[in-house]
Every structure is written in C-alpha cells, then in structure tokens.
NUMAR-210845 format. One record per residue (C-alpha): residue number from 0; residue in three letters; x negated, y, z negated. Coordinates in steps of 0.001 Angstrom, whole numbers, padded with zeros to 6 digits. Example, Ala and Ser with C-alpha at 12.3 -4.5 7.8 and 13.67 -1.06 7.14 Angstrom:
REM residues 2
- 0	ALA	-012300	-004500	-007800 .
- 1	SER	-013670	-001060	-007140 .
//
This chain:
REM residues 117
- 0	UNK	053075	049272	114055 .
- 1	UNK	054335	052578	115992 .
- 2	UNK	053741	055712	114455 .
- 3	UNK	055600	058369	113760 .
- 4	UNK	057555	060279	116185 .
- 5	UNK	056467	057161	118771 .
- 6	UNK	056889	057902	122478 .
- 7	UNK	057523	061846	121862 .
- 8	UNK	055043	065175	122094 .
- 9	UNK	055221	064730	118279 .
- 10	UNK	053675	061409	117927 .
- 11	UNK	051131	060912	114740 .
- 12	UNK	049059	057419	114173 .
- 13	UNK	049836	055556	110970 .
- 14	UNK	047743	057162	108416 .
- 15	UNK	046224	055408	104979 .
- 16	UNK	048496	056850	101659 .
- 17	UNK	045094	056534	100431 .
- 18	UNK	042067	058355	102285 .
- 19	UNK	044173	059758	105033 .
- 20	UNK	042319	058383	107974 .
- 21	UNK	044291	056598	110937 .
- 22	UNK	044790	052579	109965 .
- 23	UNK	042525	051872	112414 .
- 24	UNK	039342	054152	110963 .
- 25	UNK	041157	053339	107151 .
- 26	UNK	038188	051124	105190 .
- 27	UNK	040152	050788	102085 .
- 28	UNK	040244	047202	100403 .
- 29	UNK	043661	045568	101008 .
- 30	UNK	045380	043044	099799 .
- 31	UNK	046813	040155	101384 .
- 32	UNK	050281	041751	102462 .
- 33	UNK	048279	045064	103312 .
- 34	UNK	048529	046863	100339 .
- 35	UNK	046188	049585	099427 .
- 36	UNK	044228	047988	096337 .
- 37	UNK	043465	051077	094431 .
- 38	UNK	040906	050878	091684 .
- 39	UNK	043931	052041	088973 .
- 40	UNK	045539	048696	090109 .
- 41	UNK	043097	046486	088480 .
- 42	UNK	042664	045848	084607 .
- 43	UNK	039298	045838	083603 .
- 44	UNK	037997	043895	080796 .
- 45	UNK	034128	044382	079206 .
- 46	UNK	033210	042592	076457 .
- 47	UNK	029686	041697	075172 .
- 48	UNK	028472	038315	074722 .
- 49	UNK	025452	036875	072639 .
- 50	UNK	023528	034483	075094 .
- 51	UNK	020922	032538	073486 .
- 52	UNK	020283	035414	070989 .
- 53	UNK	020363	038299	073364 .
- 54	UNK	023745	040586	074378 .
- 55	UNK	025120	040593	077488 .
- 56	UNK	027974	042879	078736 .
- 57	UNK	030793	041564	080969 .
- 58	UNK	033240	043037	083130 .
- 59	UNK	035845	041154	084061 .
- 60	UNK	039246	041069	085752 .
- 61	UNK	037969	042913	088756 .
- 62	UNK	039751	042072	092148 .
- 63	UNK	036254	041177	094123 .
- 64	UNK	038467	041741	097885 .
- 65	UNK	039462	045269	096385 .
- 66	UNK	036117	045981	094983 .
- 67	UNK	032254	045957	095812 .
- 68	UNK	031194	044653	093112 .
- 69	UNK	027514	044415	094385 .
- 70	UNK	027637	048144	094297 .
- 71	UNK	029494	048453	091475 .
- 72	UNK	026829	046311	089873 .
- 73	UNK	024003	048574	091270 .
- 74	UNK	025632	051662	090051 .
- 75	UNK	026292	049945	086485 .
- 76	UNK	022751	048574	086123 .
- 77	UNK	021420	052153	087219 .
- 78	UNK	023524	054192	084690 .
- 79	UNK	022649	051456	082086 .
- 80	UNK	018935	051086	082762 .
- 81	UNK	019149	047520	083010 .
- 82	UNK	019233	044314	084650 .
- 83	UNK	022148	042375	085896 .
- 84	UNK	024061	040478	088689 .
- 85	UNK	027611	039882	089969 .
- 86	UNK	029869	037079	089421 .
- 87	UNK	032951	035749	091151 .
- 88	UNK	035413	038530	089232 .
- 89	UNK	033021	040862	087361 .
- 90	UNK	029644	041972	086757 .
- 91	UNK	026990	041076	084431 .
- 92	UNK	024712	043470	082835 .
- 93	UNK	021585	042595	080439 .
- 94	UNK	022437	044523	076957 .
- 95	UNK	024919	045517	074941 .
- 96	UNK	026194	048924	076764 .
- 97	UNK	030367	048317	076291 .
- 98	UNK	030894	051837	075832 .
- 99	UNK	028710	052935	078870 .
- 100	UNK	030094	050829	081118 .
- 101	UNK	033672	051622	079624 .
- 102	UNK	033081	055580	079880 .
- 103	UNK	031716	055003	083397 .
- 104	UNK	034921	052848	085407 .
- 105	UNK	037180	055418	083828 .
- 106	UNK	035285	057967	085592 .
- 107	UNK	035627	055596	088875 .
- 108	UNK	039188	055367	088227 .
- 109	UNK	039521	051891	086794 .
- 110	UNK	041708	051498	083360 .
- 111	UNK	038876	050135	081990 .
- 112	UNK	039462	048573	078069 .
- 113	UNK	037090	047164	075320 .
- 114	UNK	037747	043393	074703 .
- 115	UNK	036201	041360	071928 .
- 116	UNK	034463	042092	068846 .
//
C-alpha cells in the first residue's frame, strides 16, 4: 500500500489509527480484512457458574485473534488472587469475583457487562 505523499519529498509510511507506529512495526490484533480489533469492539460477557458446588467466573465473548487472553488470564487471576485458565473465547477464573473482573476490563477498555444471576 503506498503512503502518503508517495514518490514526493513529502512521503509518510502508512501509520496504525491505533498506536501510531508504521504498519510494518504496528503489533495490533487485526482482523481478517485488516481491521484494527480494538478492545471497545468486543462485548464481554462474565457470569459465574456453580461447578460441582464451587463458583466459577466466566468471561466470555472475547475475540481470542484480537486478544491475549493468556495474559489477560494472568492479569485476571493476579488481581483476583486466584486460580484459572483460558478457553477457546474467554477465561476461567476459580471464585466468584463478577464484579472484579467487571471493574477491571472496563479499566482495559472492554464494555464489559454482568450476565446471569
């Protein structure tokens, strides 16, 4: 893709709407057409579950190419104080900490919701 000004003293690389960098240096998560995936872009869902008597929180609805969810799942299970793992759209966390986990991807940026009971 030329940039702009292309073949001129002006000329400027293609720079990320996003971070800012040149595309080649940009490490944002894109989608499929190339699209910056921005963490406002996804709906995130947590709910708690009861698993063989215990709670467990879920987040779902998390785009996994747009998202690293194994650090999102270390920062989640460090803020909570708790155990967890990843899944194929979400993250897992040992507990019920819904409002935690809520208050914390709206500080990330995420529009993060309460689902369930």
């Amino acid at each position: 893709m030329p940039g702009l000004f292309d073949g001129t003293q002006l000329e400027q690389p293609v720079t990320c709407p996003a971070c800012g960098k040149a595309t080649e240096d940009c490490a944002c998560p894109r989608d499929a057409e190339g699209n910056v995936c921005l963490p406002k872009d996804q709906d995130a869902r947590v709910r708690r579950e009861k698993r063989r008597g215990k709670w467990v929180t879920v987040v779902t609805q998390l785009d996994p190419g747009a998202t690293d969810l194994k650090q999102l799942a270390k920062d989640l299970k460090a803020k909570c104080a708790s155990g967890g793992s990843t899944t194929d759209d979400g993250v897992e966390l040992q507990g019920d900490h819904r409002d935690t986990v809520v208050a914390h991807l709206k500080t990330l940026g995420y529009p993060a919701k309460p689902a369930g009971g």
